[in-house]
C-alpha positions as CSV (number, residue, x, y, z in Angstrom):
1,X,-108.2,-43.8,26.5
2,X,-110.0,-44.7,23.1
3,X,-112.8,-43.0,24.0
4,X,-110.8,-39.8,25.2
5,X,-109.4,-40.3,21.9
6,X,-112.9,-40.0,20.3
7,X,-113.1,-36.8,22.2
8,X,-110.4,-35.0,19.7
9,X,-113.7,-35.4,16.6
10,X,-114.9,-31.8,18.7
11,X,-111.9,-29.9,18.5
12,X,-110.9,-31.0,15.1
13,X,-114.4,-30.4,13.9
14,X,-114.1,-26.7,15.1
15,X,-110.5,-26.5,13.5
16,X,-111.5,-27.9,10.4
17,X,-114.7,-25.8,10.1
18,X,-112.6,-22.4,11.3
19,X,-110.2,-23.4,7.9
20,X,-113.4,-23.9,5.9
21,X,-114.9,-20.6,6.5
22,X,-111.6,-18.9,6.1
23,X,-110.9,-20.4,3.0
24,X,-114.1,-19.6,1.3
25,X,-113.8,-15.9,2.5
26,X,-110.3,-15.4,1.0
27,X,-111.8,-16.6,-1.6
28,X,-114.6,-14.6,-2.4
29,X,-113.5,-11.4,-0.9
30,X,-110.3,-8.8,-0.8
31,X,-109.1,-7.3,2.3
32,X,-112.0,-4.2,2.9
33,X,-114.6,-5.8,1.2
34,X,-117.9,-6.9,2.4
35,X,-121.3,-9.3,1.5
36,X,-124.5,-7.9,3.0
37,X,-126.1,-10.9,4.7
38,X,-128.9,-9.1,6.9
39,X,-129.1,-5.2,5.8
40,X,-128.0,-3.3,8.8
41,X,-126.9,-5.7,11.2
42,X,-125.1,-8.5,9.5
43,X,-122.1,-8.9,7.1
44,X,-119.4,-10.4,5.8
45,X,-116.6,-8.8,5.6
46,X,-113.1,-9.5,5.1
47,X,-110.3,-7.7,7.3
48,X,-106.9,-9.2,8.9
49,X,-105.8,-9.0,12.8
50,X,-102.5,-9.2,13.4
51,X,-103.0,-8.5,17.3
52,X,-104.9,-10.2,20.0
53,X,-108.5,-10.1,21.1
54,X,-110.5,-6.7,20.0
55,X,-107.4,-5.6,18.1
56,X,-105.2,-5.9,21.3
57,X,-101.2,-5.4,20.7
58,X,-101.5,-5.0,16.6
59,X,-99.2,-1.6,16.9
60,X,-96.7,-4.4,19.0
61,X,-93.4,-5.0,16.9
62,X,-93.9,-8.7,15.3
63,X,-91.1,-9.9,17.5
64,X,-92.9,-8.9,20.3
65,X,-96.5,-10.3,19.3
66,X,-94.7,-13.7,18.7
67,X,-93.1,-14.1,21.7
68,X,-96.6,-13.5,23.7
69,X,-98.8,-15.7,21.5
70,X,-96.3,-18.5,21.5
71,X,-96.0,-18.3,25.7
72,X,-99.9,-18.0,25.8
73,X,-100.5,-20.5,23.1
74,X,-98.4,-23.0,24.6
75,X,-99.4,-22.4,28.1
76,X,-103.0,-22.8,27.4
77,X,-102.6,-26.1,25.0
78,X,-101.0,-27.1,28.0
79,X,-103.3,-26.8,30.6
80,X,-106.6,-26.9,28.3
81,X,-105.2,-29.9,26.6
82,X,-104.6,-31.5,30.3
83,X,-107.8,-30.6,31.3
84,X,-109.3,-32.1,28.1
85,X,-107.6,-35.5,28.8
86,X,-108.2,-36.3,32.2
87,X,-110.3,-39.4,32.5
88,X,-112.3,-37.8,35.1
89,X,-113.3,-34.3,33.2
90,X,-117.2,-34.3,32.9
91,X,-118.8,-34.1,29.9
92,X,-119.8,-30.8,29.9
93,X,-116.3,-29.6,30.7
94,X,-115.1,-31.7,28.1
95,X,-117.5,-30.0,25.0
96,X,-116.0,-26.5,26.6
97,X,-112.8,-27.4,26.2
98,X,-113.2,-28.9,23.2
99,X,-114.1,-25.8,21.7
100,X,-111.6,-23.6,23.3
101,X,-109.2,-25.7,21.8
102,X,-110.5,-25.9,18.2
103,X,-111.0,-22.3,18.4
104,X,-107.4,-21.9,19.3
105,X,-105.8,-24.1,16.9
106,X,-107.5,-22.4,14.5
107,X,-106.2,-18.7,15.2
108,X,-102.9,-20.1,16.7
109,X,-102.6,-22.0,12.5
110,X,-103.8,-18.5,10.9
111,X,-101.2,-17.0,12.7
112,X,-98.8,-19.5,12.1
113,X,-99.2,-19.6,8.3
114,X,-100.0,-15.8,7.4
115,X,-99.2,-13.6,10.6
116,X,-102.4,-12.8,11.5
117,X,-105.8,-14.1,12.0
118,X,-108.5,-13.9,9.3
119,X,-111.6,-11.9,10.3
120,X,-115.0,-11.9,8.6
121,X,-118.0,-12.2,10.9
122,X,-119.2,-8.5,11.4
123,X,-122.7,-7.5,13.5
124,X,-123.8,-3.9,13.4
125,X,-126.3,-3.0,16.3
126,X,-127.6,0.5,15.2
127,X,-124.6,2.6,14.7
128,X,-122.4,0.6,16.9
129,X,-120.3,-1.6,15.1
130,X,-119.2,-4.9,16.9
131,X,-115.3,-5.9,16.7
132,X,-114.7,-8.2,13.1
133,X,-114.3,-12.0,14.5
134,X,-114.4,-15.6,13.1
135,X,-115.7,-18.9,13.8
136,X,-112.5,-19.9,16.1
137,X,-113.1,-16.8,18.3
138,X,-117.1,-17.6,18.4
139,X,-115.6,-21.5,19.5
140,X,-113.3,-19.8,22.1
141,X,-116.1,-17.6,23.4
142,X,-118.8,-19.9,23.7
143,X,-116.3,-22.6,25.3
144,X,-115.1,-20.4,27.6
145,X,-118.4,-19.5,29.1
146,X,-119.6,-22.7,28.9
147,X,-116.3,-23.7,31.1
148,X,-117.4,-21.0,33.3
149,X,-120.6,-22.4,34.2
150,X,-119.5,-25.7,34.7
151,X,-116.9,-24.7,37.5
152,X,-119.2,-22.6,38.5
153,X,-122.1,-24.8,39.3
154,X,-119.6,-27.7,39.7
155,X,-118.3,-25.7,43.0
156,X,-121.8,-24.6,44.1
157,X,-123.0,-28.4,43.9
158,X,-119.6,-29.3,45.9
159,X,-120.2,-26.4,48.3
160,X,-116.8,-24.8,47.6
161,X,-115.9,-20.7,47.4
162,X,-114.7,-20.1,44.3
């Protein structure tokens, strides 16, 4: 169990950076505003999503966007936390996890504390602009496709349909 314990330094690493970043941002920036890091393809810049993933549900009433983040949000601490806690997770799905988890406590506090999540990493790719994120969705990304080649070569290796 200690060691499983240990385990909790990944998604509270994530968390803890996520607040950093955010912090500095509100900081240094107002709602709109922008710092160019790479001309044309990379900058900060400060915005606010009260919604879900790419913007999803922002026009929802605020009643309505509770109630769905606090069924996901639970429902997915529950089963990713599980998952997270098993003695018998491998490693690999272990880091994934870890970082879904970060990532989410991080979005699931901004939400919490200010109604919406704070948004600041923004990638231009010729005249098509990618969707605003932060550090907690780059977490849940990368986690989750990291998860997804775990199970996936996990049930190859076992020789199971997935």
């Amino acid at each position: 169990m200690k060691q499983r314990l240990l385990w909790l330094i990944l998604p509270l690493t994530a968390l803890l950076l996520d607040i950093v970043s955010k912090a500095w941002v509100l900081k240094i920036l107002k709602p709109g505003e922008q710092l160019t890091v790479i001309k044309g393809f990379f900058y900060i810049k400060l915005g606010f999503n009260p919604g879900a993933i790419f913007g999803m549900l922002q026009n929802a009433s605020p009643w309505l966007r509770g109630i769905i983040f606090l069924a996901a949000g639970l429902a997915a601490f529950a089963y990713f936390g599980w998952e997270f806690f098993k003695s018998n997770t491998p490693t690999s799905q272990r880091c994934a996890l870890g970082l879904i988890l970060g990532g989410a406590l991080g979005n699931g506090l901004d939400r919490l504390m200010r109604g919406h999540v704070v948004d600041f990493l923004d990638f231009w790719f010729g005249s098509w602009e990618y969707w605003v994120f932060n550090l907690a969705d780059s977490f849940i990304v990368i986690g989750a496709i990291l998860y997804g080649i775990v199970v996936l070569f996990d049930s190859k290796a076992k020789g199971k349909a997935i």
